[in-house]
C-alpha positions as CSV (number, residue, x, y, z in Angstrom):
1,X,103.3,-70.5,-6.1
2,X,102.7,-73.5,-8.0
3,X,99.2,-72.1,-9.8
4,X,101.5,-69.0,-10.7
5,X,104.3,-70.9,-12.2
6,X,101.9,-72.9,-14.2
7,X,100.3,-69.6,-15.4
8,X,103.7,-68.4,-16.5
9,X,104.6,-71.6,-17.9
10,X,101.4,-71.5,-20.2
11,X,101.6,-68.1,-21.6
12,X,105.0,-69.5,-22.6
13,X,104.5,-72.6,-24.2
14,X,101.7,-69.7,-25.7
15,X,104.3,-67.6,-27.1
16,X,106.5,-70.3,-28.5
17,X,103.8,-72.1,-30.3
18,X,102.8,-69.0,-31.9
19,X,106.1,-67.9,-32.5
20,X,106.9,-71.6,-34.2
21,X,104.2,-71.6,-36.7
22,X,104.8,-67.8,-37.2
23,X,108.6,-68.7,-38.2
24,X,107.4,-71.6,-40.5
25,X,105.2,-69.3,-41.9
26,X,107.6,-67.0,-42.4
27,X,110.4,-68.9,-44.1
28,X,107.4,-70.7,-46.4
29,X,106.3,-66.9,-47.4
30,X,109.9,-66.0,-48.0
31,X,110.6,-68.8,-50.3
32,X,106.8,-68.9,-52.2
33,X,105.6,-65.1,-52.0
34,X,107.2,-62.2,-54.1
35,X,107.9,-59.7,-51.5
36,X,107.1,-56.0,-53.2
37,X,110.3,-53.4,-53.6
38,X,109.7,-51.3,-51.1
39,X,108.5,-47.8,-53.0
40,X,109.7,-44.6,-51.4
41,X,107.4,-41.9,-51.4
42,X,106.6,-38.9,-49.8
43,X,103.2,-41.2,-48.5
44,X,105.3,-43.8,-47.5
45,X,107.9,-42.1,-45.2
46,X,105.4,-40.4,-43.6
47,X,103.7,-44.3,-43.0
48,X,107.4,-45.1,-41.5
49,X,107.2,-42.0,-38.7
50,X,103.9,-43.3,-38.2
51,X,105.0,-47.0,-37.7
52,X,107.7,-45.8,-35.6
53,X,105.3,-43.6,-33.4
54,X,102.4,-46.5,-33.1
55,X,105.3,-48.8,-31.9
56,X,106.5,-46.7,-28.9
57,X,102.8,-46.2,-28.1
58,X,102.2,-50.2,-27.7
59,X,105.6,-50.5,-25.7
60,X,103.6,-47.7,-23.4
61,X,100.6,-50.0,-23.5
62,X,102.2,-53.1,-23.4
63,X,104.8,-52.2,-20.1
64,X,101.8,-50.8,-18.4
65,X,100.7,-54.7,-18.6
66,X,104.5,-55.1,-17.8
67,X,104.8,-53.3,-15.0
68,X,101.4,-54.2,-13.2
69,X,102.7,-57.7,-13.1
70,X,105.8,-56.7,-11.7
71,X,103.6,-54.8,-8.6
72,X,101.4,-57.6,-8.6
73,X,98.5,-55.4,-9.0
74,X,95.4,-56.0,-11.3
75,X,93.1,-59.1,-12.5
76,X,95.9,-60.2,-15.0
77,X,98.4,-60.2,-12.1
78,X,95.8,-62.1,-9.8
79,X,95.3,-64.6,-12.6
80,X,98.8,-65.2,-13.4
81,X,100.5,-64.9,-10.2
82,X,97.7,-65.2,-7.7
83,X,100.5,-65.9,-4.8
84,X,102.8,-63.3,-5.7
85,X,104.3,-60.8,-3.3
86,X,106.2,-57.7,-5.0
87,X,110.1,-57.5,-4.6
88,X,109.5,-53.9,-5.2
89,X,107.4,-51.4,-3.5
90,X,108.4,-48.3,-4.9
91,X,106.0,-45.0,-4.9
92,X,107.4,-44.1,-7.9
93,X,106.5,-46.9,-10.0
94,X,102.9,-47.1,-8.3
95,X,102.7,-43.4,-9.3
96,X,103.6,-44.2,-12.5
97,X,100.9,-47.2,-12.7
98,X,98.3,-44.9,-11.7
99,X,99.3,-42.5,-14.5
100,X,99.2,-45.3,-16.8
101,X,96.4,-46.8,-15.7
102,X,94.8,-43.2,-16.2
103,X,95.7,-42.7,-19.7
104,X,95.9,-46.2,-21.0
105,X,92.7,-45.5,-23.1
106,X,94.2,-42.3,-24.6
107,X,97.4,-44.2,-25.7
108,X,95.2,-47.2,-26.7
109,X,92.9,-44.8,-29.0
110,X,95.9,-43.1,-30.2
111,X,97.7,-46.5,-31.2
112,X,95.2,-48.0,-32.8
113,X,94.4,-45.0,-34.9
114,X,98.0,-44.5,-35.8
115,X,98.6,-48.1,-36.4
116,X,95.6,-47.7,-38.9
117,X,97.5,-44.7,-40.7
118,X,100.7,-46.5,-40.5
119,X,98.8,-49.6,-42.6
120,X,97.3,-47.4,-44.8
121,X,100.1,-44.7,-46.1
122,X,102.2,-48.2,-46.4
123,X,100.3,-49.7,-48.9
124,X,98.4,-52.7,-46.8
125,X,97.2,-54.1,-50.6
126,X,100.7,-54.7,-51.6
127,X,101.6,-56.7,-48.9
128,X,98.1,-58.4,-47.9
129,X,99.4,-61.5,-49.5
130,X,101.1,-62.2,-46.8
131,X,99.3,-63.5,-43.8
132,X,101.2,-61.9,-40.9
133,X,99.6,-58.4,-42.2
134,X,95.6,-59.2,-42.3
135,X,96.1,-61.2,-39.2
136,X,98.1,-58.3,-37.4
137,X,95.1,-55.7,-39.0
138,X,92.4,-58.0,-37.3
139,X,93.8,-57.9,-33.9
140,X,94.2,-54.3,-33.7
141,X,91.0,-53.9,-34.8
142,X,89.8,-56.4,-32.8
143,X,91.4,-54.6,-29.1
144,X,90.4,-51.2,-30.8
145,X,86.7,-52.2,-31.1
146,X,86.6,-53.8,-27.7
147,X,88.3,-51.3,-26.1
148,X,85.8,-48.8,-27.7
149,X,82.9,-51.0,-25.7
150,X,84.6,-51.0,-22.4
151,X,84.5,-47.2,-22.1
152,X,81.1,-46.5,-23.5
153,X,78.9,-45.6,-20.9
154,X,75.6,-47.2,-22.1
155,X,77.2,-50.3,-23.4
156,X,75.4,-53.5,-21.9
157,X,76.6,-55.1,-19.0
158,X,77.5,-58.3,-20.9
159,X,79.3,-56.6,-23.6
160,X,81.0,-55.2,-21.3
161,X,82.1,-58.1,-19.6
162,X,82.6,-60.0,-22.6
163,X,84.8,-56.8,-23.8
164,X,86.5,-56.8,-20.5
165,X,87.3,-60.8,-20.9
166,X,89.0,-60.1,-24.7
167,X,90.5,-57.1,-25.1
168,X,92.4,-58.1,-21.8
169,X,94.1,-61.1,-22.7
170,X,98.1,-61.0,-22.9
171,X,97.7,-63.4,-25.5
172,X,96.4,-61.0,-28.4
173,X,99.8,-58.4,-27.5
174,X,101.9,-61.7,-28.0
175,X,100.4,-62.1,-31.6
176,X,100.4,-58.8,-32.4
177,X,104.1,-58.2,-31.5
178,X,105.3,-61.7,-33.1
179,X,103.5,-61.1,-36.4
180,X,104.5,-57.3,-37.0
181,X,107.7,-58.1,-36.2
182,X,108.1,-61.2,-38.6
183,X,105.9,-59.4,-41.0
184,X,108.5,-56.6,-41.1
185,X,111.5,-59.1,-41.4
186,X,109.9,-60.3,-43.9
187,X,109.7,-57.2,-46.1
188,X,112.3,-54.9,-45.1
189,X,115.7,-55.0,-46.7
């Protein structure tokens, strides 16, 4: 129990660093960079549906990770909580893993190409100024192309398990929900 509550612990301390130098980030863009009006166009509400949509598909992707944490099922789950016995055995939420766990790479396709529309309709050069939005287009990019390598059937075995090892860390979801959602504090009225 002790291994798992040092796991935990780190992937705190984790979040709060990043969230910490995201916030003084934040305030020091606030104060230095000109935020652009926001420009409503036929383009641009369409980008917001999009947003919107690429959004519930992390929280779909992101409580699969959620929930196989909760069942103590999975390599993340052995890693964080290699001790842990689930409060819950339900068949209904091990149904609904195995669902999830069947269509993760459909929702993972479909977010990152959405996300990519999303950016684009938005205007990404208006606000690339600001850090939080290159850094949030690199990561899902980055869990885009490595998911891409872990489904390819003729991708080498070491890709594969280099792929494996970065796509599936918790800590890239913790950046990428910390900086959209400063990034969109930032420039939304």
């Amino acid at each position: 129990m002790q291994q798992s509550l040092k796991n935990i612990r780190n992937i705190l301390i984790y979040t709060a660093i990043v969230g910490l130098i995201s916030l003084v980030y934040f305030f020091y863009a606030y104060a230095v960079h000109p935020i652009p009006e926001e420009r409503e166009t036929f383009l641009t509400e369409i980008g917001e549906v999009f947003g919107k949509f690429g959004l519930a598909l992390l929280i779909v992707i992101y409580g699969r990770t959620l929930l196989k944490l909760l069942l103590g099922q999975g390599k993340l789950s052995q890693r964080l909580l290699p001790d842990y016995v689930p409060p819950v055995d339900s068949t209904y939420l091990n149904r609904l893993l195995i669902w999830l766990n069947r269509t993760h790479i459909y929702f993972g396709i479909a977010a990152v190409a959405v996300i990519l529309l999303h950016i684009a309709l938005m205007g990404f050069s208006r606000y690339s100024h600001i850090l939080f939005f290159p850094a949030l287009l690199g990561l899902v990019i980055w869990q885009g192309v490595f998911g891409m390598f872990l489904t390819l059937r003729y991708s080498p075995v070491e890709l594969k398990q280099f792929s494996y090892w970065v796509h599936a860390q918790f800590v890239t979801g913790i950046a990428i929900g910390i900086f959209a959602l400063l990034g969109h504090l930032l420039i939304d009225d």
